[in-house]
C-alpha positions as CSV (number, residue, x, y, z in Angstrom):
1,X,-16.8,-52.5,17.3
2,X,-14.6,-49.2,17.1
3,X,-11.9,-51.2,18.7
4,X,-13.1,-52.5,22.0
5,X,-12.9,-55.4,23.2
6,X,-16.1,-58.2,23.5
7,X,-15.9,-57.4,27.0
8,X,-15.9,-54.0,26.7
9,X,-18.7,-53.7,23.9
10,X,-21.0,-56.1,26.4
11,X,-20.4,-53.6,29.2
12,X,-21.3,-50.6,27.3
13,X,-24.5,-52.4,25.2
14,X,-25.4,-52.8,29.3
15,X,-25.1,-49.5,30.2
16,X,-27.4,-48.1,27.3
17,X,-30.0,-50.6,28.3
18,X,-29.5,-49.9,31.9
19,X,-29.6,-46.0,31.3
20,X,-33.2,-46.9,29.5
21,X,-34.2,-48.8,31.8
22,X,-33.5,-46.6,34.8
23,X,-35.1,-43.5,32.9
24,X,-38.4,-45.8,32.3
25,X,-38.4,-46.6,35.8
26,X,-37.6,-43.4,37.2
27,X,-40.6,-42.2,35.4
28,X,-43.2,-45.2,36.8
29,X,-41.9,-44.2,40.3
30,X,-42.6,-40.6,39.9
31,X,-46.1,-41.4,38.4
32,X,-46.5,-44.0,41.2
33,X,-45.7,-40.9,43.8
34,X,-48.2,-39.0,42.3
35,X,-51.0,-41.0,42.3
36,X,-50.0,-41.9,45.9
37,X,-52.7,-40.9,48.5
38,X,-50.3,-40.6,51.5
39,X,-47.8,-37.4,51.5
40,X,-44.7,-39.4,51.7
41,X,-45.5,-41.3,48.7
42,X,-45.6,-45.1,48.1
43,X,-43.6,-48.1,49.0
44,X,-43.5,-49.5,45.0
45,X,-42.2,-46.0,44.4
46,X,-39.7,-46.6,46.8
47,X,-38.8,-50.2,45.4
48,X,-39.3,-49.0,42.0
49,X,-36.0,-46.2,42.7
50,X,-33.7,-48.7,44.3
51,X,-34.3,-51.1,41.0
52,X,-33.4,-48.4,39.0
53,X,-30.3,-47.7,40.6
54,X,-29.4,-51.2,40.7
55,X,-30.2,-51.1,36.8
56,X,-26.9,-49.1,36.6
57,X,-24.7,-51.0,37.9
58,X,-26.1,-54.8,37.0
59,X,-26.5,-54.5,33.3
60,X,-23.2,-53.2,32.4
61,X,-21.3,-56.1,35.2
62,X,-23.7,-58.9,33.2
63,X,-22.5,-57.2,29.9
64,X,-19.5,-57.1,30.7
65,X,-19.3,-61.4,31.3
66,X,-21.7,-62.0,28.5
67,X,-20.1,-59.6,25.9
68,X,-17.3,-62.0,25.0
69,X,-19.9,-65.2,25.0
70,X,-22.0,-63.2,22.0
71,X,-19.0,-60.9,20.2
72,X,-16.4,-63.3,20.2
């Protein structure tokens, strides 16, 4: 695919999907906050944030290993 490599077409399908998913999620925790009843918002907000975060960087490392298993 335009001249990567498996490993490197794995880690970039896992960065769109992790980009997705941290945008989806992003959006949940800010609805969550929202509908909070306490000022500093909730905990699953909270938790919700530090998934998406992690989203970032563990879809593209697993893309990056699986890539080669599925494109090569």
């Amino acid at each position: 695919m335009f001249g990567l490599s498996a490993a490197a077409t794995g880690a970039l399908f896992g960065l769109v999907l992790g980009l997705v998913n941290f945008i989806i999620l992003m959006r949940v925790a800010e609805h969550t906050d929202r509908a909070a009843a306490r000022p500093q918002g909730s905990d699953g907000a909270r938790i919700l944030r530090w998934v998406a975060w992690a989203d970032l960087v563990i879809f593209p490392a697993v893309g990056y290993f699986v890539g080669p298993m599925v494109f090569a």
